[in-house]
LODRENDO-228538 format. One record per atom (N, C-alpha, C, O): residue in one letter; x, y, z; atom name. Coordinates in nm, 3 decimals. Layout:
<sites>
SITE	a	X	Y	Z	CA;
...
</sites>
This chain:
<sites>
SITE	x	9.913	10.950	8.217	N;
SITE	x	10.023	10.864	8.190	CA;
SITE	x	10.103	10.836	8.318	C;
SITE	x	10.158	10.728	8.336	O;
SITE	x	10.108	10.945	8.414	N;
SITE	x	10.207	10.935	8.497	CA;
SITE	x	10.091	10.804	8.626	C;
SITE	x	10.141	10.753	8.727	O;
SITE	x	9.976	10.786	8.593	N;
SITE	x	9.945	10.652	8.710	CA;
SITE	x	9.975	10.540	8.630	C;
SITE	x	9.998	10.427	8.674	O;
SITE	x	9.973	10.574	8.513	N;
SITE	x	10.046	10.408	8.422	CA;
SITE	x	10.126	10.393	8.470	C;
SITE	x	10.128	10.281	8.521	O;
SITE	x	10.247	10.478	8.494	N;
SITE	x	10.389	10.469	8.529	CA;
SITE	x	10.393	10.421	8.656	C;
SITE	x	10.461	10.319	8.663	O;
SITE	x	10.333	10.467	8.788	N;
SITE	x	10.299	10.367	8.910	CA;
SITE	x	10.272	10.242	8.908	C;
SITE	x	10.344	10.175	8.982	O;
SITE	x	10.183	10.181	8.843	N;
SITE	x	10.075	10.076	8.815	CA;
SITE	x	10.190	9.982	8.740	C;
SITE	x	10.170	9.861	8.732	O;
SITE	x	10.315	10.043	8.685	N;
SITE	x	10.394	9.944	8.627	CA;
SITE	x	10.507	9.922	8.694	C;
SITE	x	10.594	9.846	8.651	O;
SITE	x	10.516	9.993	8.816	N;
SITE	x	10.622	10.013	8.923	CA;
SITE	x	10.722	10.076	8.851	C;
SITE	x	10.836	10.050	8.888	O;
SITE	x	10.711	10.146	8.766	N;
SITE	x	10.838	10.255	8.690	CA;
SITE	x	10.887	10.341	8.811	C;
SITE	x	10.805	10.375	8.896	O;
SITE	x	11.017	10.378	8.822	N;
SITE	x	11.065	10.506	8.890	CA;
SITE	x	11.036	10.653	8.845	C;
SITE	x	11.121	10.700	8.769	O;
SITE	x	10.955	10.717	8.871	N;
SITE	x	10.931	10.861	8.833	CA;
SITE	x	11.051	10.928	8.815	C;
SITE	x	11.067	10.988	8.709	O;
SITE	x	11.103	10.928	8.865	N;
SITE	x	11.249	10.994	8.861	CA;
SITE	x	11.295	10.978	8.757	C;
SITE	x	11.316	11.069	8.678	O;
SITE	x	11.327	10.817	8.729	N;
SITE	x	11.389	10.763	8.614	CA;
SITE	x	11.274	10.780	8.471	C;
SITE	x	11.342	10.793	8.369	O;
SITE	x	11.159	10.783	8.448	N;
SITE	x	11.101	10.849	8.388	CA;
SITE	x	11.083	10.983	8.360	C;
SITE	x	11.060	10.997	8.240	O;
SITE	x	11.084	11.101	8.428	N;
SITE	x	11.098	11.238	8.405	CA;
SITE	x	11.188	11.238	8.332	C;
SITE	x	11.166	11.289	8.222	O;
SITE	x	11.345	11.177	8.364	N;
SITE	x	11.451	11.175	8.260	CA;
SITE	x	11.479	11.153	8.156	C;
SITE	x	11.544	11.220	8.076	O;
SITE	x	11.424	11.041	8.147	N;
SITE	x	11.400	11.001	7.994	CA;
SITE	x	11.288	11.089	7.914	C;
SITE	x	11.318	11.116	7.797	O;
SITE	x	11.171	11.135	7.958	N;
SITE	x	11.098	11.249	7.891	CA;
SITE	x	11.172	11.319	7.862	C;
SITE	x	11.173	11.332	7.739	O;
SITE	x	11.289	11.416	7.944	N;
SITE	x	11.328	11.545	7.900	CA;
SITE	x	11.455	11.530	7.848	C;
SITE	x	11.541	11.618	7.858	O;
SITE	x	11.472	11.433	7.797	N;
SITE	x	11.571	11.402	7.691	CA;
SITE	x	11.501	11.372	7.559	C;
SITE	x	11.577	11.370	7.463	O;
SITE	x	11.402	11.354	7.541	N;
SITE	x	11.313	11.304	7.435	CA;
SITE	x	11.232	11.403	7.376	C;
SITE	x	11.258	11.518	7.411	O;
SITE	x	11.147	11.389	7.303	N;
SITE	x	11.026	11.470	7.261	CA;
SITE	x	10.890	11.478	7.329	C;
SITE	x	10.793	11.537	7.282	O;
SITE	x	10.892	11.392	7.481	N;
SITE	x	10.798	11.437	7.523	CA;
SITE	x	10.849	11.524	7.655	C;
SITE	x	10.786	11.524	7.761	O;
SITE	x	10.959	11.589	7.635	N;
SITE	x	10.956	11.648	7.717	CA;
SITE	x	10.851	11.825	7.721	C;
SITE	x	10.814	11.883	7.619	O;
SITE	x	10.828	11.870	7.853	N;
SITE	x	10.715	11.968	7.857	CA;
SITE	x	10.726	12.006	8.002	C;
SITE	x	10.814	11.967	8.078	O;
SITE	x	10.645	12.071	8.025	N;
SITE	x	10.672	12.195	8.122	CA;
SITE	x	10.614	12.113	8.267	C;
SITE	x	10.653	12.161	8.374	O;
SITE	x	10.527	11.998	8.270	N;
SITE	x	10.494	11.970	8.364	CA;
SITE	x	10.610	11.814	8.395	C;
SITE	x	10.597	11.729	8.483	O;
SITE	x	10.695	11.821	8.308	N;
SITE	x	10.795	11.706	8.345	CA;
SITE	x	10.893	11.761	8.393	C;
SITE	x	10.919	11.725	8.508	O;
SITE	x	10.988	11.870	8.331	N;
SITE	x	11.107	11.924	8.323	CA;
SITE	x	11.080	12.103	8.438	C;
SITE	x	11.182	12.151	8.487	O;
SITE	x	10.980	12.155	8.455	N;
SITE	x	10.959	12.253	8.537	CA;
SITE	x	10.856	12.220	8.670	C;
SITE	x	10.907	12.221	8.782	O;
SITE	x	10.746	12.196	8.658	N;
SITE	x	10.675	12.187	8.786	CA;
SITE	x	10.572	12.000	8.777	C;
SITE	x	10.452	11.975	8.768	O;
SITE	x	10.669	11.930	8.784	N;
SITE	x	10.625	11.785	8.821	CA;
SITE	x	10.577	11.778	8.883	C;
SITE	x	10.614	11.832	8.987	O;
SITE	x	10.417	11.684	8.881	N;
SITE	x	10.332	11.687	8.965	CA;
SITE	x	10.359	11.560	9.072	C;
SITE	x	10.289	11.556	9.173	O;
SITE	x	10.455	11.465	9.051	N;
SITE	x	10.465	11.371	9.125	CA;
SITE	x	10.570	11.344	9.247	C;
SITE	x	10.688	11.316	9.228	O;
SITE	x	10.500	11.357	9.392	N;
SITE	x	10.594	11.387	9.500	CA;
SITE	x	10.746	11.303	9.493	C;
SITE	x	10.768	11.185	9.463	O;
SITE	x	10.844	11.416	9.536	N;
SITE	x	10.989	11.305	9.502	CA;
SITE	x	11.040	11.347	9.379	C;
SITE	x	11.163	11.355	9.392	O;
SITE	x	11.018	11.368	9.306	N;
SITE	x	11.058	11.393	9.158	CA;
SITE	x	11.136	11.519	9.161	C;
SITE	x	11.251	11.522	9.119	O;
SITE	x	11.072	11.632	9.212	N;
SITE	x	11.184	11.748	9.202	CA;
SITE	x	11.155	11.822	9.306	C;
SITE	x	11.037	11.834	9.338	O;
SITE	x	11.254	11.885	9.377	N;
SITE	x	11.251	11.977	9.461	CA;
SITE	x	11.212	12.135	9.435	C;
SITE	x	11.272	12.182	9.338	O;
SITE	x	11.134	12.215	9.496	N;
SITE	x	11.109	12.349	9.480	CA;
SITE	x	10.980	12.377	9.422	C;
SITE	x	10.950	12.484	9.369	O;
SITE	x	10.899	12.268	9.435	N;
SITE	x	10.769	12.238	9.346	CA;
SITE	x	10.645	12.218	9.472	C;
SITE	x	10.655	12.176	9.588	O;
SITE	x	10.507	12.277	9.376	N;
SITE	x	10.433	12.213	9.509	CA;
SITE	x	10.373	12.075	9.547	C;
SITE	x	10.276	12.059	9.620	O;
SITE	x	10.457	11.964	9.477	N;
SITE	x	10.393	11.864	9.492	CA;
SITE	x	10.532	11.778	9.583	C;
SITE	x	10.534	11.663	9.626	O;
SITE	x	10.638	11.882	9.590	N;
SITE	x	10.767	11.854	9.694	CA;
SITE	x	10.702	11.893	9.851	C;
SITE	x	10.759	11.839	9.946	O;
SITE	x	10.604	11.971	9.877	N;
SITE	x	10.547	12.039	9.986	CA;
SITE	x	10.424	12.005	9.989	C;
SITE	x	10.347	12.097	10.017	O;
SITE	x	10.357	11.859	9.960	N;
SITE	x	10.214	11.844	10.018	CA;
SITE	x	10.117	11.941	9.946	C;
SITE	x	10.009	11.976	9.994	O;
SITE	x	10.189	12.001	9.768	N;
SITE	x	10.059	12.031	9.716	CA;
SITE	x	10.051	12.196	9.777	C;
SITE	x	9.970	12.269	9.720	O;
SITE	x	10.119	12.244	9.871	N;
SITE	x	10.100	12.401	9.871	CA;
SITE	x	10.152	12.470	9.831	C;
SITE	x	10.270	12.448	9.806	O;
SITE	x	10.092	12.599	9.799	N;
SITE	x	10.159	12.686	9.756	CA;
SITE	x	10.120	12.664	9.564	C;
SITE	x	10.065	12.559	9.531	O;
SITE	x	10.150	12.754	9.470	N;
SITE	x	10.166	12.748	9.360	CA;
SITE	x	10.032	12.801	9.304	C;
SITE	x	9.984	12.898	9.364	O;
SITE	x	9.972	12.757	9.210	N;
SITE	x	9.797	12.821	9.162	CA;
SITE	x	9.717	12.719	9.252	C;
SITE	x	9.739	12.599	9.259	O;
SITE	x	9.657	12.762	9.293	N;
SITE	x	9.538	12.705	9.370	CA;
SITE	x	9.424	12.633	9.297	C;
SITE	x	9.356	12.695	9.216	O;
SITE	x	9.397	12.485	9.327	N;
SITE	x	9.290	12.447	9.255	CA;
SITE	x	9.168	12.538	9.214	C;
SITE	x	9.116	12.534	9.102	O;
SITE	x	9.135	12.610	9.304	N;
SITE	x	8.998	12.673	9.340	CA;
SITE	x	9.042	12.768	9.215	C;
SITE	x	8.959	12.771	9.124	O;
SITE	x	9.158	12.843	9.196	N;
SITE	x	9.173	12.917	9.094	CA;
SITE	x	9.103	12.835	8.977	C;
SITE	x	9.000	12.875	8.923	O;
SITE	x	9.169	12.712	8.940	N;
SITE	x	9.196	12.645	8.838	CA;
SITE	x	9.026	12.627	8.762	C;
SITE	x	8.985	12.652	8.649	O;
SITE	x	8.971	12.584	8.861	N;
SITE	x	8.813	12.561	8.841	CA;
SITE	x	8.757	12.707	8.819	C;
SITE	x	8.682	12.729	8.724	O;
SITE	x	8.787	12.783	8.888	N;
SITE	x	8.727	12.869	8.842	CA;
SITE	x	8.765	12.939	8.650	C;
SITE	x	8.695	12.980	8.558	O;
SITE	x	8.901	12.919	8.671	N;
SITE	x	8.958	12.955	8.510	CA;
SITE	x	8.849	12.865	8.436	C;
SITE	x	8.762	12.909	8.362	O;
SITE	x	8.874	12.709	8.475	N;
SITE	x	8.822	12.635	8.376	CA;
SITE	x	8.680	12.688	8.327	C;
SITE	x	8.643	12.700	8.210	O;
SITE	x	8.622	12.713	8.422	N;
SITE	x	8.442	12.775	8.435	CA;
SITE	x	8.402	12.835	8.349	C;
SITE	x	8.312	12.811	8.268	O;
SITE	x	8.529	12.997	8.370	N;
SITE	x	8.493	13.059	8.284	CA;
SITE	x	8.513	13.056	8.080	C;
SITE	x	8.452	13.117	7.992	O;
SITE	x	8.634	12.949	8.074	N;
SITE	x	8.663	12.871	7.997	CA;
SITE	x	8.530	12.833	7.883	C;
SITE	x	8.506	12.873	7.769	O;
SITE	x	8.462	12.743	7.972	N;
SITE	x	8.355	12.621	7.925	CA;
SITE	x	8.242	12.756	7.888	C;
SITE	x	8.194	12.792	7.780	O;
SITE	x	8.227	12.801	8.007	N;
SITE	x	8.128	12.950	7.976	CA;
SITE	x	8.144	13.000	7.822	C;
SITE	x	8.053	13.009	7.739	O;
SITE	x	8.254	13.023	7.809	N;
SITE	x	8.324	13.096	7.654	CA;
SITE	x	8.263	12.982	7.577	C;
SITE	x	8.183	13.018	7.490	O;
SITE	x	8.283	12.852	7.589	N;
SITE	x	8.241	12.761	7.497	CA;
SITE	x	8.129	12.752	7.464	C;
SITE	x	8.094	12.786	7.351	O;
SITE	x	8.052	12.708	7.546	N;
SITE	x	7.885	12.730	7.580	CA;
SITE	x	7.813	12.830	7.479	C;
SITE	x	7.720	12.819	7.399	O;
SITE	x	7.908	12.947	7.523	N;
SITE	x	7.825	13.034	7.451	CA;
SITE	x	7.843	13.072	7.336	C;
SITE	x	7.748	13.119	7.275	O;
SITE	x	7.976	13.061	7.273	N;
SITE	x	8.011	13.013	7.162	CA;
SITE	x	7.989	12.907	7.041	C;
SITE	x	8.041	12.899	6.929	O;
SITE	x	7.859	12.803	7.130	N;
SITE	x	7.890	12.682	7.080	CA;
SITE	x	7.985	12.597	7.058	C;
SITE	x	7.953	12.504	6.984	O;
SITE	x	8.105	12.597	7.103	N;
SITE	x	8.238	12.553	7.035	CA;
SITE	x	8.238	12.434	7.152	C;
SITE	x	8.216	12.450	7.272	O;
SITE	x	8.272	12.292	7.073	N;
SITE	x	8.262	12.167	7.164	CA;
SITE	x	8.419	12.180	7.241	C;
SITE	x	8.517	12.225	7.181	O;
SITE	x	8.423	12.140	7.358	N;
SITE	x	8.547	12.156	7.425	CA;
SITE	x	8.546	12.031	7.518	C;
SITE	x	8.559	12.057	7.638	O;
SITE	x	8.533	11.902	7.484	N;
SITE	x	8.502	11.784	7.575	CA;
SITE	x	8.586	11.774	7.631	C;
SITE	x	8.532	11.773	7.742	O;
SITE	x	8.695	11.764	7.652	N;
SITE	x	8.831	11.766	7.726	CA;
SITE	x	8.792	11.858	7.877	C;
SITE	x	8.778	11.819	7.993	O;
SITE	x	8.784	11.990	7.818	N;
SITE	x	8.790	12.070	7.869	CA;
SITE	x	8.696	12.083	7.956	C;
SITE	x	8.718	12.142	8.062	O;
SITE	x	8.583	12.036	7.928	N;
SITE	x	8.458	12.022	7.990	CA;
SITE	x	8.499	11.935	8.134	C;
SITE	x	8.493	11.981	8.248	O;
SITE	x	8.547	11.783	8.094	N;
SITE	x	8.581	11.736	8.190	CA;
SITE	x	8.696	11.728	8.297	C;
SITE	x	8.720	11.659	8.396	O;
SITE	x	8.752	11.828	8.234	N;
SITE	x	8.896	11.910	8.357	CA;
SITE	x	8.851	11.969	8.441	C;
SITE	x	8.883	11.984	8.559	O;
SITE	x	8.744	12.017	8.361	N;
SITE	x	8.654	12.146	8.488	CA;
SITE	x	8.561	12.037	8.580	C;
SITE	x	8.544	12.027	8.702	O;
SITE	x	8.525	11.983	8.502	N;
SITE	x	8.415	11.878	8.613	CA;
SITE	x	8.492	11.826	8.739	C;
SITE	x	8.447	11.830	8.853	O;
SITE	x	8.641	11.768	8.694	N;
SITE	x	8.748	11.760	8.789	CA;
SITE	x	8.782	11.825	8.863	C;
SITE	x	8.802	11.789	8.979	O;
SITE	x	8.795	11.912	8.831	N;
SITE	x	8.884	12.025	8.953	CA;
SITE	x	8.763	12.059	9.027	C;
SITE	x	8.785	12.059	9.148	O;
SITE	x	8.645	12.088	8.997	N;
SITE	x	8.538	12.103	9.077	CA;
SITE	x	8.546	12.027	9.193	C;
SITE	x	8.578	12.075	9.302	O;
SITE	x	8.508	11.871	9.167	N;
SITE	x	8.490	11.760	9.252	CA;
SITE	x	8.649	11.764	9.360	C;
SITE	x	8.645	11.760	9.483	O;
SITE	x	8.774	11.774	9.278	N;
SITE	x	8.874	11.860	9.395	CA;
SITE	x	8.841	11.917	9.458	C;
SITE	x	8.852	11.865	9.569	O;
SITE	x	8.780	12.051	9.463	N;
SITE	x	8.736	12.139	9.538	CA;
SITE	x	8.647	12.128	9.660	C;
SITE	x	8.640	12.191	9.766	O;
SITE	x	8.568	12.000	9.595	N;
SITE	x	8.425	11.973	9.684	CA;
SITE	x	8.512	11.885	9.779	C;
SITE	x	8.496	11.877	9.901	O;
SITE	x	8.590	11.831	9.717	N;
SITE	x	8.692	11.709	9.825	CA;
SITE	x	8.805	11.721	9.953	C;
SITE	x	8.859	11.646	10.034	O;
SITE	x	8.802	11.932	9.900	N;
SITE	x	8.921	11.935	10.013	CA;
SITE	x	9.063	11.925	9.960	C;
SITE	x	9.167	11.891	10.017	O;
SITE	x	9.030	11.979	9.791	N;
SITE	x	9.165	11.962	9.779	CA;
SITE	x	9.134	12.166	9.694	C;
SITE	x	9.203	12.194	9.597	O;
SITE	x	9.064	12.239	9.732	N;
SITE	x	9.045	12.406	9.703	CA;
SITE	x	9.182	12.495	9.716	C;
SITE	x	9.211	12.577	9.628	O;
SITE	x	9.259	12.476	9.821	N;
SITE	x	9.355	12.549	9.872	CA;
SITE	x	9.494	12.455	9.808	C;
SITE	x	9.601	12.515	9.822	O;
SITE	x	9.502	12.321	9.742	N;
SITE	x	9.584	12.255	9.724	CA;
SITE	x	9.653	12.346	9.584	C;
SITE	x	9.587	12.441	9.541	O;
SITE	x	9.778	12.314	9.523	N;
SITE	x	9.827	12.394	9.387	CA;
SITE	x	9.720	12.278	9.305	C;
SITE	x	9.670	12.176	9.352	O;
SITE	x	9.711	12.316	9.216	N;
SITE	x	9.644	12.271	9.058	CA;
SITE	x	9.731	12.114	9.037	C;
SITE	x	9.652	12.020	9.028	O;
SITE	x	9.817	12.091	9.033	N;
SITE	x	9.891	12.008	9.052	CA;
SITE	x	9.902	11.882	9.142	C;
SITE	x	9.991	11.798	9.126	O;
SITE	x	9.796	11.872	9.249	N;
SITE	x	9.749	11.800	9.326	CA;
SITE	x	9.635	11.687	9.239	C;
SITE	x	9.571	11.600	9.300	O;
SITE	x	9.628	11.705	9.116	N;
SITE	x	9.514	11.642	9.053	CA;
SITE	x	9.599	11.515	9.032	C;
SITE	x	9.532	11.421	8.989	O;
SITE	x	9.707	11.494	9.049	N;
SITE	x	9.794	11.384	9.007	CA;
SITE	x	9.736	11.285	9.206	C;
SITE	x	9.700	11.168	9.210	O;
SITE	x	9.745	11.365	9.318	N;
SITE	x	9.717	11.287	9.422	CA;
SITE	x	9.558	11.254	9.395	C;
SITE	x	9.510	11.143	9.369	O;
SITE	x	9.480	11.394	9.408	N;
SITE	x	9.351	11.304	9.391	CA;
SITE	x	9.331	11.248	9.285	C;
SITE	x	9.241	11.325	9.251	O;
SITE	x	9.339	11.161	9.181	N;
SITE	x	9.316	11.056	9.077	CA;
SITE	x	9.377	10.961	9.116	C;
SITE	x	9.335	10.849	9.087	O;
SITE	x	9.489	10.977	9.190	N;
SITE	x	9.536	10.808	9.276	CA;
SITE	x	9.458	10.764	9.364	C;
SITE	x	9.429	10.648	9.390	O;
SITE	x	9.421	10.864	9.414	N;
SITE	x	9.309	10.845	9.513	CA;
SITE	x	9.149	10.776	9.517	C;
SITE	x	9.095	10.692	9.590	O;
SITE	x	9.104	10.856	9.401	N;
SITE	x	9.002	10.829	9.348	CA;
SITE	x	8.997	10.656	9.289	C;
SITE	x	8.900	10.579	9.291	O;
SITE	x	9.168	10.627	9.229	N;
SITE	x	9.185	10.483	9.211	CA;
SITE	x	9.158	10.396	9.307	C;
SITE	x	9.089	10.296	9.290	O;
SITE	x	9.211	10.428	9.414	N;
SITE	x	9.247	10.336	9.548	CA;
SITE	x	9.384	10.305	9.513	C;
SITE	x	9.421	10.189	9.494	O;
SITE	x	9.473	10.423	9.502	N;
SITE	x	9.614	10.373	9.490	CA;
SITE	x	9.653	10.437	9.640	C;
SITE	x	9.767	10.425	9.685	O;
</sites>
């Protein structure tokens, strides 16, 4: 949602606000926003460092899908978060926080 919000020239700022006055407010609007500018003390205020590490993230996801797999239990979502954060990883974004998935998908746009 939050590259809709680019793509329509919305203010992030002025959007986070209105989320966390509303019902969609949530932990990645009102605590650790992934979009640079938006809040201070975050790792997407610092170029993405610091915080959980993608490389973590993929690996959680891994073992995640693993559980599924072997479970049988369909997890398509989930499947393709992990496929994501992988291709992060392969891209140079390993050492970035988890939260960097908001830069590389702009990226991946050509935004």
């Amino acid at each position: 949602m939050i590259l809709f919000i680019h793509r329509l020239g919305l203010d992030p700022k002025l959007l986070a606000k209105i989320l966390n006055m509303s019902s969609g407010r949530c932990w990645s609007s009102d605590t650790y926003n992934p979009v640079p500018g938006v809040m201070e003390g975050v790792p997407s205020a610092n170029n993405y460092l610091g915080g959980f590490g993608t490389q973590l993230m993929a690996k959680d996801l891994g073992l995640a899908q693993n559980t599924a797999t072997n479970t049988r239990t369909p997890v398509p979502l989930g499947s393709l978060a992990h496929q994501i954060y992988r291709m992060m990883c392969a891209r140079g974004y390993a050492n970035k926080d988890f939260s960097s998935v908001f830069q590389f998908l702009r990226e991946e746009e050509g935004q």
